[in-house]
C-alpha positions as CSV (number, residue, x, y, z in Angstrom):
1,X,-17.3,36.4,6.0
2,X,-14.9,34.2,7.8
3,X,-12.3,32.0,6.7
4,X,-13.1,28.7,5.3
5,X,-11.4,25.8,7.1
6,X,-10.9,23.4,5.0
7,X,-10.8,19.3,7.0
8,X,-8.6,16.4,4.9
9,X,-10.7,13.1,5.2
10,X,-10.1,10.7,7.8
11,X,-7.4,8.3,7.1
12,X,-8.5,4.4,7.7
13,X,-5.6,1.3,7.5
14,X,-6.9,-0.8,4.7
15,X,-5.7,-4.4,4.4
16,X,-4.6,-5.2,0.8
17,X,-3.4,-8.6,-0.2
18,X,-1.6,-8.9,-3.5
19,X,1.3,-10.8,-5.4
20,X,4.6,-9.5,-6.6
21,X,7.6,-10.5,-8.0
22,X,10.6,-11.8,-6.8
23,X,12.6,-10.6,-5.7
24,X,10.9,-7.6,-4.0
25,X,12.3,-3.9,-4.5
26,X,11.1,-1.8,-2.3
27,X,11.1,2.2,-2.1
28,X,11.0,4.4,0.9
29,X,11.0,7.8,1.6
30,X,11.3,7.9,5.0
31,X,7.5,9.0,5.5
32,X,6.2,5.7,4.7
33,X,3.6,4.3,7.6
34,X,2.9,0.9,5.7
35,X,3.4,-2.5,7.0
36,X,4.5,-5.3,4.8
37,X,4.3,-9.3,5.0
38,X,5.6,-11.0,2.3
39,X,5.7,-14.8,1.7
40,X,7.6,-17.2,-1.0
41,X,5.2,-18.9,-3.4
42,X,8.1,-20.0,-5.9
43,X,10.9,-18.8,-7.2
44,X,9.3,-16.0,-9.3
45,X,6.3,-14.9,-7.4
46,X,5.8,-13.9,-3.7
47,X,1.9,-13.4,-2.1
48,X,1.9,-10.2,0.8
49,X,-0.2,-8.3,2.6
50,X,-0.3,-4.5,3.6
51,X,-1.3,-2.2,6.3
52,X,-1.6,1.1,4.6
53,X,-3.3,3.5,6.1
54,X,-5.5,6.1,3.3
55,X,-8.7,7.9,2.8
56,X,-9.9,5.5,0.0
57,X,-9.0,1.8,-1.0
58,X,-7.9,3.4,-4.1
59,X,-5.6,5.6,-2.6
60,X,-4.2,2.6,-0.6
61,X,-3.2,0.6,-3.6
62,X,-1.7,3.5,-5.2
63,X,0.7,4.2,-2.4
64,X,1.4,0.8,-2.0
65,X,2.3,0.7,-5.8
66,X,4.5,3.8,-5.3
67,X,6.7,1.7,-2.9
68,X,6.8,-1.8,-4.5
69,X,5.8,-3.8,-7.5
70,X,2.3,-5.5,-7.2
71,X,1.6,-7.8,-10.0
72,X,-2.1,-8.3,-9.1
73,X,-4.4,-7.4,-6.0
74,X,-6.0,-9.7,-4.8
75,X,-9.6,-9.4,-3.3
């Protein structure tokens, strides 16, 4: 038998709002393809949105955790 090729899903950009604290910290590795707006609410809370590009809406929020701290996602 032949060899079995194995296909990762198709990635789609999935557009997450969400709030997070102030001020932001941010993590990068360098491989990173997310895009982040970010706007002052108060002094203690900012409201954003992302461009993050996964297989799964799932997988979108948890890379977007992995680089900053979201207090809440927003739907």
């Amino acid at each position: 038998m032949g060899e079995v090729l194995e296909f990762k899903p198709r990635e789609q950009v999935f557009l997450l709002n969400f709030t997070a604290p102030r001020p932001l910290r941010m993590t990068k590795t360098g491989k990173e393809r997310i895009t982040v707006s970010l706007e002052k609410v108060d002094e203690n809370t900012g409201i954003g949105q992302a461009w993050v590009p996964a297989s799964s809406k799932r997988l979108a929020q948890e890379k977007l955790c992995e680089m900053i701290e979201v207090l809440e996602f927003q739907e």
